[in-house]
PyMOL Python script that loads the backbone (N, CA, C, O; Angstrom):
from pymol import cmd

cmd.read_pdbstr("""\
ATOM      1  N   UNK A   1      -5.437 108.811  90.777  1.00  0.00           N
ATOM      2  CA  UNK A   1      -4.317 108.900  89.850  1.00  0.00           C
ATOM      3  C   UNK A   1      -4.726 109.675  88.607  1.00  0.00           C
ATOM      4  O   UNK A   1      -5.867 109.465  88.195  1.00  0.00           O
ATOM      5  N   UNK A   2      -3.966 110.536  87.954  1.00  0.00           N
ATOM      6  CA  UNK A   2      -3.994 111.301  87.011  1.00  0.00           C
ATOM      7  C   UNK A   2      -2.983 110.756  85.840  1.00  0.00           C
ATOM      8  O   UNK A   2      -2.072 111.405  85.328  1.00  0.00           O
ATOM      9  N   UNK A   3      -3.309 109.594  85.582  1.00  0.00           N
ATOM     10  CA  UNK A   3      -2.338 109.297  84.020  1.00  0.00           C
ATOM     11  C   UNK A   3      -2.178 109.826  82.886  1.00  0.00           C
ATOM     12  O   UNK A   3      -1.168 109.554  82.236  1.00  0.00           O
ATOM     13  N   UNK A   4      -3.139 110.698  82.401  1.00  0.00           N
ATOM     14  CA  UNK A   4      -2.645 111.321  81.275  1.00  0.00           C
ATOM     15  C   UNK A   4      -3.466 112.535  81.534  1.00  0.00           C
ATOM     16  O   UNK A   4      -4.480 111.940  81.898  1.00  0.00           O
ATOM     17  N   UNK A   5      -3.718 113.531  81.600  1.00  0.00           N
ATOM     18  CA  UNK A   5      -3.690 114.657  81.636  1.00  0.00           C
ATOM     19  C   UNK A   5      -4.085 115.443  80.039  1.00  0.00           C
ATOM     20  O   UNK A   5      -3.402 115.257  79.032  1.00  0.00           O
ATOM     21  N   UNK A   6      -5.264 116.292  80.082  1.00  0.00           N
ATOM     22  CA  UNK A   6      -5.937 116.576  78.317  1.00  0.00           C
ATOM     23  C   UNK A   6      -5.990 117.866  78.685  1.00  0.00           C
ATOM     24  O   UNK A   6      -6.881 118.205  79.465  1.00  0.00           O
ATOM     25  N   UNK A   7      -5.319 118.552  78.337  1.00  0.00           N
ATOM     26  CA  UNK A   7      -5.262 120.656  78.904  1.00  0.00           C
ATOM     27  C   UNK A   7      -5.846 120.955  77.277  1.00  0.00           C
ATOM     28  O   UNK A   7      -5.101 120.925  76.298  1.00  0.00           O
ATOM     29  N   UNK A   8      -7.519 121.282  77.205  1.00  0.00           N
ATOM     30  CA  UNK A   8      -7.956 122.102  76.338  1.00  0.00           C
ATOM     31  C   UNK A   8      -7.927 123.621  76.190  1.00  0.00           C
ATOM     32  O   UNK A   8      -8.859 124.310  76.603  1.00  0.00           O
ATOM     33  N   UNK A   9      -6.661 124.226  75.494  1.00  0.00           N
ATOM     34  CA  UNK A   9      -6.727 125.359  75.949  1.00  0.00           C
ATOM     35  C   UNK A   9      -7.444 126.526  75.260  1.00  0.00           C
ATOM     36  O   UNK A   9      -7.140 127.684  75.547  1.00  0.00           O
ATOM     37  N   UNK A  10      -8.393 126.241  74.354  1.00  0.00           N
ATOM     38  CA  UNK A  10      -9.885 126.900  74.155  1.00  0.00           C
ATOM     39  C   UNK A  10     -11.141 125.898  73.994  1.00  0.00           C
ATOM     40  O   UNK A  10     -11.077 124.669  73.959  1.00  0.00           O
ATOM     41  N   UNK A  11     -12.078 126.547  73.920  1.00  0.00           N
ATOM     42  CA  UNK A  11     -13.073 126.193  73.811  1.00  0.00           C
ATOM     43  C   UNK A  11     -14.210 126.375  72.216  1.00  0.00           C
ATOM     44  O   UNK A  11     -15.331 126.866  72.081  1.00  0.00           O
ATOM     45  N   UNK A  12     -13.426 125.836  71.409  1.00  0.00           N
ATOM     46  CA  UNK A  12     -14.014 126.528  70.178  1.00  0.00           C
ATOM     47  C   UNK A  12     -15.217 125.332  69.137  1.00  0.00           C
ATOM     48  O   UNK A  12     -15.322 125.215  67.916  1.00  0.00           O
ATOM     49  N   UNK A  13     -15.894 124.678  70.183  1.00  0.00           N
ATOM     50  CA  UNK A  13     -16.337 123.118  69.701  1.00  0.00           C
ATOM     51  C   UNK A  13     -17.780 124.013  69.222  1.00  0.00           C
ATOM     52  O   UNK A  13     -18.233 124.865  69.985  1.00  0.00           O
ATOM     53  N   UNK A  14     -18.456 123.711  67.844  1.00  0.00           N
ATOM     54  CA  UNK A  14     -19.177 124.114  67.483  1.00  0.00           C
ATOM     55  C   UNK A  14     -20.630 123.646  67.865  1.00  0.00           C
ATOM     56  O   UNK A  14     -21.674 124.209  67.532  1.00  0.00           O
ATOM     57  N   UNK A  15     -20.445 122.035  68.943  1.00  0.00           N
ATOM     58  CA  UNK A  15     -21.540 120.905  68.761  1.00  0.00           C
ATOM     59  C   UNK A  15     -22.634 120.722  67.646  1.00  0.00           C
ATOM     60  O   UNK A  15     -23.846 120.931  67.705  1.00  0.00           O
ATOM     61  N   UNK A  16     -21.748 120.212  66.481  1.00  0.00           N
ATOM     62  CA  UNK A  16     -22.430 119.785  65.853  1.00  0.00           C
ATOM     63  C   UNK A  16     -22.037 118.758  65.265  1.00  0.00           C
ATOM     64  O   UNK A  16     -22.367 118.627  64.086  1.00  0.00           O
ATOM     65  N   UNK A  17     -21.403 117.961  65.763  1.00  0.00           N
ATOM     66  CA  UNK A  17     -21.333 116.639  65.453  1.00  0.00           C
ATOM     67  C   UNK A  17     -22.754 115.611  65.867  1.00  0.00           C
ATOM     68  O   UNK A  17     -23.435 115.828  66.869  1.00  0.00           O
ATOM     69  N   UNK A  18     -23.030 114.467  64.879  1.00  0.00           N
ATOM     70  CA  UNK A  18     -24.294 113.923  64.775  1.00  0.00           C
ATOM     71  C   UNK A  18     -24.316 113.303  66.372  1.00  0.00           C
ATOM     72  O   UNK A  18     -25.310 113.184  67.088  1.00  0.00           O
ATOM     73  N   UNK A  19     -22.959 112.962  66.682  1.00  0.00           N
ATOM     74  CA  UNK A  19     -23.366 111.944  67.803  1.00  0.00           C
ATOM     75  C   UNK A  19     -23.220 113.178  69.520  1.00  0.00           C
ATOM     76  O   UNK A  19     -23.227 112.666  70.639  1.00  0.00           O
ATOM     77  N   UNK A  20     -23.135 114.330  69.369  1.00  0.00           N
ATOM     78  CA  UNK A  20     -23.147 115.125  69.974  1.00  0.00           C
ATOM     79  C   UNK A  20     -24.839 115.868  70.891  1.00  0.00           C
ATOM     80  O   UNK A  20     -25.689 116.624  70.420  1.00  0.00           O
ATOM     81  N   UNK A  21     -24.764 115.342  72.050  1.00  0.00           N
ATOM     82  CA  UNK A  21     -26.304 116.056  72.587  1.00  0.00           C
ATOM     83  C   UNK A  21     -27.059 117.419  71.804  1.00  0.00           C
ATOM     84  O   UNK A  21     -26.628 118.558  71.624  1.00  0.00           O
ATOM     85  N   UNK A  22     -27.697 117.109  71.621  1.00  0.00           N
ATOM     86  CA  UNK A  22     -28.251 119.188  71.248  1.00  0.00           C
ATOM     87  C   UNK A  22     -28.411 120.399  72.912  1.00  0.00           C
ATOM     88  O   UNK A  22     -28.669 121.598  73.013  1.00  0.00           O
ATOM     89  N   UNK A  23     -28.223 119.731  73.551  1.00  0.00           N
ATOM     90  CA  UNK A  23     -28.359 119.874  74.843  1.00  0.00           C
ATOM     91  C   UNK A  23     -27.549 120.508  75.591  1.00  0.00           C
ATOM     92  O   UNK A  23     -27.705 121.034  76.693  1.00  0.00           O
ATOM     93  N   UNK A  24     -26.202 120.373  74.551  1.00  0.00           N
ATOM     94  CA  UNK A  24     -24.991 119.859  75.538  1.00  0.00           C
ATOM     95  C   UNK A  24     -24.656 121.619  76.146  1.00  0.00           C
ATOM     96  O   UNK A  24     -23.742 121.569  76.969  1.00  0.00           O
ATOM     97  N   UNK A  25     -25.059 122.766  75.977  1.00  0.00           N
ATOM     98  CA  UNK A  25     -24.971 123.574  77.039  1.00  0.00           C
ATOM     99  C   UNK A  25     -24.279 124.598  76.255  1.00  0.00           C
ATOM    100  O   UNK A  25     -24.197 124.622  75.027  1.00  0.00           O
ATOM    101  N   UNK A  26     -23.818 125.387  77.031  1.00  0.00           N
ATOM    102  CA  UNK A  26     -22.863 126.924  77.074  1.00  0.00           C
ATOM    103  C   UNK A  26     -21.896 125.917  75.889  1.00  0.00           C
ATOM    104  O   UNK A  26     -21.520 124.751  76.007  1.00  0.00           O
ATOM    105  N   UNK A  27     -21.656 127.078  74.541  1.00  0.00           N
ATOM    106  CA  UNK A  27     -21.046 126.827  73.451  1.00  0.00           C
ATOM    107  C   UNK A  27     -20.306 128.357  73.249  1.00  0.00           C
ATOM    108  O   UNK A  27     -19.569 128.604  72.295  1.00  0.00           O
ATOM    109  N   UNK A  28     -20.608 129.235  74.217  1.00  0.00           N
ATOM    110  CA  UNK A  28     -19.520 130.111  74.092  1.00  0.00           C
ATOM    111  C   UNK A  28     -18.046 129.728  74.092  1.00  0.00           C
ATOM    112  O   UNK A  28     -17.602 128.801  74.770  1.00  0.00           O
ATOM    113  N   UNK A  29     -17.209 130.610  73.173  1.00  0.00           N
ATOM    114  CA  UNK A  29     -16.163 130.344  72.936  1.00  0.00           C
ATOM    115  C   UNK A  29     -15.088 131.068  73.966  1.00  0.00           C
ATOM    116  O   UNK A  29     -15.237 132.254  74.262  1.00  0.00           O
ATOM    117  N   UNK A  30     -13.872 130.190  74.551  1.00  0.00           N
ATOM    118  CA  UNK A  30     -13.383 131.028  75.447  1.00  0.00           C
ATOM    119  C   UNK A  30     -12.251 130.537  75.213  1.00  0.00           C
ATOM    120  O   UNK A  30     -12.225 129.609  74.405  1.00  0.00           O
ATOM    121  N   UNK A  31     -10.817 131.038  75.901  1.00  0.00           N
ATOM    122  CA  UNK A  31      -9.741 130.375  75.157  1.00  0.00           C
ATOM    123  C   UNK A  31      -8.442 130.630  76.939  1.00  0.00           C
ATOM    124  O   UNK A  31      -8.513 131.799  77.318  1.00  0.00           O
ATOM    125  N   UNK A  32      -7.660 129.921  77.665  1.00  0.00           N
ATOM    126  CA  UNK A  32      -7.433 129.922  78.079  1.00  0.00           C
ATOM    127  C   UNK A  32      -5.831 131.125  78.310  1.00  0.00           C
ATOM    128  O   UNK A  32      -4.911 131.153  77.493  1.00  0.00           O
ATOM    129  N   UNK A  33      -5.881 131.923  79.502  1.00  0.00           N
ATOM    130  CA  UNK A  33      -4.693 132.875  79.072  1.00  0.00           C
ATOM    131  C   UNK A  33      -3.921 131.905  78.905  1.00  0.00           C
ATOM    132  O   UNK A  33      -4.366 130.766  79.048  1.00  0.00           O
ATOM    133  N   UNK A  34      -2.088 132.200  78.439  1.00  0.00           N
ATOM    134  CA  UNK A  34      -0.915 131.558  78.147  1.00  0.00           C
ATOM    135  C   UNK A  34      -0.582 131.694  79.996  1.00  0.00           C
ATOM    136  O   UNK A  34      -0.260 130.710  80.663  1.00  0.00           O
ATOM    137  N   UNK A  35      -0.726 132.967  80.527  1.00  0.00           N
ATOM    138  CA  UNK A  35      -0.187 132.493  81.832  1.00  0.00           C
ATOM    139  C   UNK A  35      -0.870 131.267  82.454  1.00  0.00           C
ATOM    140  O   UNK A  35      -0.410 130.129  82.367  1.00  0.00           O
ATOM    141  N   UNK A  36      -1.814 131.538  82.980  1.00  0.00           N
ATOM    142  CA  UNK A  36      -2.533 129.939  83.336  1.00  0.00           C
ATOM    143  C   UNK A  36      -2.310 129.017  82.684  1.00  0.00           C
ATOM    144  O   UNK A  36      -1.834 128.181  83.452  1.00  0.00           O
ATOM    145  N   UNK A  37      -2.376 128.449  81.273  1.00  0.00           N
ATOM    146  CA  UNK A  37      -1.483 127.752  80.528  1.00  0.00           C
ATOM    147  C   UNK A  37       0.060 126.938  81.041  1.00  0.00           C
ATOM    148  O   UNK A  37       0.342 125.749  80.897  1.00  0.00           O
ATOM    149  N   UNK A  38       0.797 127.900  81.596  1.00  0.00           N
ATOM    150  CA  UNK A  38       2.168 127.530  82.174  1.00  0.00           C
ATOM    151  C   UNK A  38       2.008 127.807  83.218  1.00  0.00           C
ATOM    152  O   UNK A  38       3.149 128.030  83.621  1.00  0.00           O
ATOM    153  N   UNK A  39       1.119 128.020  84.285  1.00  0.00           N
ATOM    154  CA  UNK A  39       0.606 127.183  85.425  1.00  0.00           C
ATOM    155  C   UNK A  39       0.744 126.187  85.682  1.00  0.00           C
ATOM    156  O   UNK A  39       1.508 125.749  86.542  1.00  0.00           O
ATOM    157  N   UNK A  40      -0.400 125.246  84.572  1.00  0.00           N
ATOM    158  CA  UNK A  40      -0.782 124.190  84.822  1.00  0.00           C
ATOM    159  C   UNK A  40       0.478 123.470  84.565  1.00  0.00           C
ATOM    160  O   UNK A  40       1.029 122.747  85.395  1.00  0.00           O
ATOM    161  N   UNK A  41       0.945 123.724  83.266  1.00  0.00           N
ATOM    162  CA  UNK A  41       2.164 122.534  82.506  1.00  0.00           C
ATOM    163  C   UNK A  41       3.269 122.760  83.255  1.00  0.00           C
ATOM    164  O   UNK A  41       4.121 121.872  83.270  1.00  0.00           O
ATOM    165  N   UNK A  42       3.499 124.037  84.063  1.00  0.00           N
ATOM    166  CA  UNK A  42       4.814 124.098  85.327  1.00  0.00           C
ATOM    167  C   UNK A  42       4.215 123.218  86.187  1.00  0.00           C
ATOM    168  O   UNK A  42       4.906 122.241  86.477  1.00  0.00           O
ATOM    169  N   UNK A  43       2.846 123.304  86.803  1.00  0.00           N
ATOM    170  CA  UNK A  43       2.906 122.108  88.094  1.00  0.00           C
ATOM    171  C   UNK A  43       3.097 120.390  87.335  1.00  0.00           C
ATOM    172  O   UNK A  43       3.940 119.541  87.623  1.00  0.00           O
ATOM    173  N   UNK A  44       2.513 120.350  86.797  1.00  0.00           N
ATOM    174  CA  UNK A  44       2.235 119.061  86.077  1.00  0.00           C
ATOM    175  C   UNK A  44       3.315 118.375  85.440  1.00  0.00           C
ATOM    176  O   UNK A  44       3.224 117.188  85.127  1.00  0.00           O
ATOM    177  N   UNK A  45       4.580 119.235  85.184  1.00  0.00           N
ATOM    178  CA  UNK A  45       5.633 118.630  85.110  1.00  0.00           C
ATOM    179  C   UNK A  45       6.919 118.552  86.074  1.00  0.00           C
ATOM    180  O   UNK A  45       8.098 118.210  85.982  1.00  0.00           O
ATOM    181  N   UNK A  46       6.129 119.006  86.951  1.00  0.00           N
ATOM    182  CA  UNK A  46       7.082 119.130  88.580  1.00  0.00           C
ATOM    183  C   UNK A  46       7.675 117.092  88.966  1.00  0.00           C
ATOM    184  O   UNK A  46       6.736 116.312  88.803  1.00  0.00           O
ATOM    185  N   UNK A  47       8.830 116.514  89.337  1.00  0.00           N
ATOM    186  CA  UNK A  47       8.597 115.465  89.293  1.00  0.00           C
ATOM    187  C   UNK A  47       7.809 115.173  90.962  1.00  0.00           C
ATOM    188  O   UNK A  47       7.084 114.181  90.903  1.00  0.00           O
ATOM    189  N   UNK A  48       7.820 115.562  91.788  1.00  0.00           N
ATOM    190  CA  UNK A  48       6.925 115.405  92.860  1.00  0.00           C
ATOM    191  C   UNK A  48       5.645 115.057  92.350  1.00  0.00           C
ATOM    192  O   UNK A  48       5.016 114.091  92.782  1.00  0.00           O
ATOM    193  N   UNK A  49       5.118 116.021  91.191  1.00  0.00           N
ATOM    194  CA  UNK A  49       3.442 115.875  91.143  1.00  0.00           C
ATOM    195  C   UNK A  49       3.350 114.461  89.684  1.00  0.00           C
ATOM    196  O   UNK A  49       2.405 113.779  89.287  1.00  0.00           O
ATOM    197  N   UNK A  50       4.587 114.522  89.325  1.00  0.00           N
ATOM    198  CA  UNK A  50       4.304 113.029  88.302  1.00  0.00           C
ATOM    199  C   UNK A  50       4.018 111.845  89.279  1.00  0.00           C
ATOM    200  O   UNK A  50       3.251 110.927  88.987  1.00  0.00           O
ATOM    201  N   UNK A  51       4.609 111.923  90.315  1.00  0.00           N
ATOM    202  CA  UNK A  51       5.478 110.964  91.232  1.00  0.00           C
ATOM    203  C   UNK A  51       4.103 110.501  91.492  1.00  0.00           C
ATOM    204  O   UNK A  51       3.505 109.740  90.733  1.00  0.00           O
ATOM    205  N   UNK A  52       3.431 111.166  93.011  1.00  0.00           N
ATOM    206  CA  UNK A  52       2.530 111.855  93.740  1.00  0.00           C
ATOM    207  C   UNK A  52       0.920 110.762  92.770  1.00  0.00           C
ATOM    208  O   UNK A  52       0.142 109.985  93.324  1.00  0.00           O
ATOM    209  N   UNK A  53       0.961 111.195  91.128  1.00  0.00           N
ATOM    210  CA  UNK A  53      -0.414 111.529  90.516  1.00  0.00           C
ATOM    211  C   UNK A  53      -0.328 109.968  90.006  1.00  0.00           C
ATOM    212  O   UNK A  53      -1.163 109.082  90.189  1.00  0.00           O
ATOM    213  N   UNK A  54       1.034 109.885  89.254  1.00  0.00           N
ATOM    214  CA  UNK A  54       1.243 108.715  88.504  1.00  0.00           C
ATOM    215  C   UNK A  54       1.251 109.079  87.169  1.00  0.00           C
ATOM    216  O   UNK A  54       1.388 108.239  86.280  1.00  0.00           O
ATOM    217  N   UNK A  55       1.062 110.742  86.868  1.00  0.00           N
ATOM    218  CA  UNK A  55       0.910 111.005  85.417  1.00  0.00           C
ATOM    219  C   UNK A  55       2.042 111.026  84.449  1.00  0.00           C
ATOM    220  O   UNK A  55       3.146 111.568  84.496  1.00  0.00           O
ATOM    221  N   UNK A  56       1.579 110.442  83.750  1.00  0.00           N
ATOM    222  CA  UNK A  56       2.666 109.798  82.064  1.00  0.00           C
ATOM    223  C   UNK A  56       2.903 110.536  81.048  1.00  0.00           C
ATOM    224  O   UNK A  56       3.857 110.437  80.277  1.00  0.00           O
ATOM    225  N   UNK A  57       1.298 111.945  81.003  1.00  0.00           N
ATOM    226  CA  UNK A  57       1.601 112.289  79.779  1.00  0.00           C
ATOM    227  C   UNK A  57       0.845 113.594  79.900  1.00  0.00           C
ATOM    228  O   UNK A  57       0.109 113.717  80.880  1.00  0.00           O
ATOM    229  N   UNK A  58       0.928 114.521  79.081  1.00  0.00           N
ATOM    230  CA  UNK A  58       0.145 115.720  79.283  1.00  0.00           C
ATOM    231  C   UNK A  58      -0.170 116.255  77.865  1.00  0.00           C
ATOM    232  O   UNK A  58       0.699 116.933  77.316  1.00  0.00           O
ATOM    233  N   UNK A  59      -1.282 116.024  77.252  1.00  0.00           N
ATOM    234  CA  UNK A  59      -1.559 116.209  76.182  1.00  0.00           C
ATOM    235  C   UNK A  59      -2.174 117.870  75.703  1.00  0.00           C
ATOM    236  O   UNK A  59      -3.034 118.107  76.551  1.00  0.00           O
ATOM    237  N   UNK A  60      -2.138 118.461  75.229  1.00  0.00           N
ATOM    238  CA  UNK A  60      -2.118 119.907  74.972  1.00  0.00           C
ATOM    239  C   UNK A  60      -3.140 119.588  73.735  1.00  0.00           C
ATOM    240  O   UNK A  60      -2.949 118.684  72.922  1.00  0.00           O
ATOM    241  N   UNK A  61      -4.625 120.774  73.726  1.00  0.00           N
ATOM    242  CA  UNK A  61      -5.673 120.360  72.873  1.00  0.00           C
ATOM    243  C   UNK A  61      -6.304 119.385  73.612  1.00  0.00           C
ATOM    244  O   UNK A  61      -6.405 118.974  74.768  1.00  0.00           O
ATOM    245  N   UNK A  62      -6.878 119.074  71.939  1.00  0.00           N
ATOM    246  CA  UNK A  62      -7.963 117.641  72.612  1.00  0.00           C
ATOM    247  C   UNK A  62      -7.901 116.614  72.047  1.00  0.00           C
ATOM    248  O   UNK A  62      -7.234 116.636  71.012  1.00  0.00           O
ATOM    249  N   UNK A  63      -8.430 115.520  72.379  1.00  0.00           N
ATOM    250  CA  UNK A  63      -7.865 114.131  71.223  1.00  0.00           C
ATOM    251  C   UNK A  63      -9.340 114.187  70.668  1.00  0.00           C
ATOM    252  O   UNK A  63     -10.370 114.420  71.300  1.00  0.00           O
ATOM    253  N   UNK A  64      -9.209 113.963  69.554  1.00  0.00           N
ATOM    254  CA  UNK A  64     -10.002 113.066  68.588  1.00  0.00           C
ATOM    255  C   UNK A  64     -10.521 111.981  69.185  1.00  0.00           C
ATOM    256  O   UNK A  64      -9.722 111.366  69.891  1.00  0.00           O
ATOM    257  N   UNK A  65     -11.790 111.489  69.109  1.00  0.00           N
ATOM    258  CA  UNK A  65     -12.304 110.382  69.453  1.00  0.00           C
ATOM    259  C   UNK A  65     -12.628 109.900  70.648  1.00  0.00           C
ATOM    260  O   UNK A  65     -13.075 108.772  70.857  1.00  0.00           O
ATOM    261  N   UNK A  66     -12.360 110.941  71.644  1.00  0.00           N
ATOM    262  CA  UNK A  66     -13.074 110.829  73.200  1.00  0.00           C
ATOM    263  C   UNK A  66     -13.744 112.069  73.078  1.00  0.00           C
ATOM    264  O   UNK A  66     -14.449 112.483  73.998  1.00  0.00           O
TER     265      UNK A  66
END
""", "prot")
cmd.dss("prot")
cmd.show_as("cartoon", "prot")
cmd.util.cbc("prot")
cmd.orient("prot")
């Protein structure tokens, strides 16, 4: 099941937050086209694939605190 759904559509995280690995890898910045963009949010709001996943919500960006 896919309940909520987190579409980051760049990649612009600097890792440098304290509680962040130093480790944590490829920090190149990349940013997702707008077509692929409305790809995803056309399938994902299809009601078959809400139905299907169980998904509730589709959040655009990233949340704070995960």
């Amino acid at each position: 099941m896919l309940v909520s759904i987190n579409l980051a559509l760049a990649t612009v995280c600097g890792a440098n937050c304290i509680f962040c690995p130093s480790d944590r890898g490829d920090r190149q910045i990349r940013v997702m086209s707008p077509e692929l963009a409305k790809e995803i949010i056309d399938e994902v709001c299809e009601p078959d694939f809400q139905r299907i996943q169980g998904t509730r919500s589709l959040v655009l960006g990233t949340r704070s605190g995960f």
